[in-house]
Structures are given as C-alpha cells and as structure tokens.
N, C-alpha and C positions, 0 to 999 in steps of 0.2 A: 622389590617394589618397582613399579611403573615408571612411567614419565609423563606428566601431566604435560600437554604440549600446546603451544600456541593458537592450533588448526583445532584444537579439542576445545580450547576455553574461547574461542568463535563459532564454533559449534554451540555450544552450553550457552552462549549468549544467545543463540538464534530460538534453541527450542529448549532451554530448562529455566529460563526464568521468566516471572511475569512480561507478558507483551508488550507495556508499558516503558520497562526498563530498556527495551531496544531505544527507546526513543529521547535516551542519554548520550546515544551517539558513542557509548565506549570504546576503546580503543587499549588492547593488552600493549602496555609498551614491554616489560620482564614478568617472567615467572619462575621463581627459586623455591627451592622448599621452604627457606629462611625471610625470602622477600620479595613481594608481588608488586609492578608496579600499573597502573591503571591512569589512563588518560582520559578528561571529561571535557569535551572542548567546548569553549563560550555556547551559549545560543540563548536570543530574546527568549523564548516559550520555558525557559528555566529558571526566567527573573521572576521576583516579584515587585509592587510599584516601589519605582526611586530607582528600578536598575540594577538592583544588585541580586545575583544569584539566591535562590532559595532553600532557606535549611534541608527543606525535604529533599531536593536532589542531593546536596552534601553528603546527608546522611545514607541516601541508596546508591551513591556511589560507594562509599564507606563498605555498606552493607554488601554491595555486590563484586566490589574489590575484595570482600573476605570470603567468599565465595568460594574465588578462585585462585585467592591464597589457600584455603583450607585444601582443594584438589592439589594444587603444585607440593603441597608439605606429602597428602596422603598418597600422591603416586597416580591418581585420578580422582575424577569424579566418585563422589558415594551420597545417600542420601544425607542430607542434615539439614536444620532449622537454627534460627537464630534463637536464641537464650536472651540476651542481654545485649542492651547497648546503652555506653552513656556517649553520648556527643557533647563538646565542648565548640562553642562559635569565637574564634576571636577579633578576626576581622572579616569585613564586609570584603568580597571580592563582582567589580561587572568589568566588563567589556576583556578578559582572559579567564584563560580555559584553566582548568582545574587539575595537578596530579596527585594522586592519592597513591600511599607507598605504606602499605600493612607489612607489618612485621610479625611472624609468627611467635609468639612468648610461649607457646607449650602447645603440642599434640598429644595429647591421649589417646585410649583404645575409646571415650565414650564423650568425652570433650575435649575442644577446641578453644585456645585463648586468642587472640590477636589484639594487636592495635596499629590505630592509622593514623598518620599524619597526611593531612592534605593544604599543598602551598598555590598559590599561585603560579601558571605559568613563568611571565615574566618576573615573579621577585621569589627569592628562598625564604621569606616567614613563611612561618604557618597559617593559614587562615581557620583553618578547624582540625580537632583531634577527635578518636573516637577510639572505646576500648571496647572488644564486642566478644562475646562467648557465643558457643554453638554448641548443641548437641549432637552429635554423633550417630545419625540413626541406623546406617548398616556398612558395610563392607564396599570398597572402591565397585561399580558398576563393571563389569566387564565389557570390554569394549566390542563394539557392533561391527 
C-alpha cells in the first residue's frame, strides 16, 4: 500500500472536491492511516447571525476531513461517497477556528467507518462530533 501524502490531499482539495469547499480555507495539519487531523480557521462568511460558526460548515468539514482520512487509511485517493452521517452540535463556537481529528473505526474492502471530533482552537471540549460511513467505490486512483 501507498502513502497518501500531504502534497496529495492539497491537491484533492484543489481539484476533487466540490469548489465550494475551497472556500473553507482547509488546512491538513496530520495524516495517519489511524488519524487525520484537519484545520478550519475562523472566518465571518462561515457564521451565521449572532456570530457563531454554522452547522453546515461543521459538518463539511467533518465530511471533508473523512475524505482524507479515508485516503491516508487506503494508501491513496479512490473513488467513494458518503453513506451516512450523524452530527452531533454541542457547543456554539465564533471568533476561533476549528480542528476536526477523524479517527478511522474500520476499513473495509467496500466500506469505510470514521468518526470526528471537532474542538475549538483555543479550548480542548469538543464543540461537535460526527460518526460518518462511506462507500467504497473502486480501488486507490493511480497516481498521475
């Protein structure tokens, strides 16, 4: 197996995921087979009113941190689709940025398990959790 690599999952950010999600501003801080960590830093256009960050970015960070945990487990990029996700909101987070640290629970040959914790910068609770499955649709891309 491969090594899904840092220059690969900034690449995958530029041109494999919706063009929208660029504008998350992500940032790979680690990438493990076992545990991917993903940085989402503050920004107004994220809030919603009263300031505080918006579940839908939470959650596509969430989703886009499993992404590229699902690659770092398989050795690279392969086709898949999200399955399921539940998200849990605990606390409100404005004015710091977001890290979200998915933990790989199981690889399969045809699904993928993960779940995410995401805390605030400045403080270690958690402000959201998310458990999210994937389906598996072919074999690691070969690389270009």
């Amino acid at each position: 197996m491969g090594e899904f690599s840092k220059a690969a999952a900034i690449a995958l950010l530029a041109d494999g995921v919706a063009p929208w999600v660029g504008g998350l501003d992500l940032e790979i801080v680690s990438l493990a087979t076992d545990k991917t960590i993903v940085r989402m830093p503050f920004a107004e256009k994220l809030c919603r009113s009263g300031g505080t960050i918006c579940g839908q970015a939470l959650m596509a960070l969430a989703d886009t941190s499993m992404v590229f945990a699902v690659a770092a487990a398989s050795g690279g990029n392969r086709p898949m689709t999200t399955v399921d996700t539940t998200v849990h909101f605990m606390k409100p987070v404005s004015s710091d940025g977001v890290i979200c640290t998915v933990h790989m629970m199981r690889l399969g040959r045809t699904m993928a398990f993960g779940h995410a914790i995401m805390t605030g910068e400045k403080e270690d609770m958690p402000i959201a959790s998310a458990t999210l499955v994937y389906a598996l649709l072919g074999p690691v891309y070969a690389e270009k």
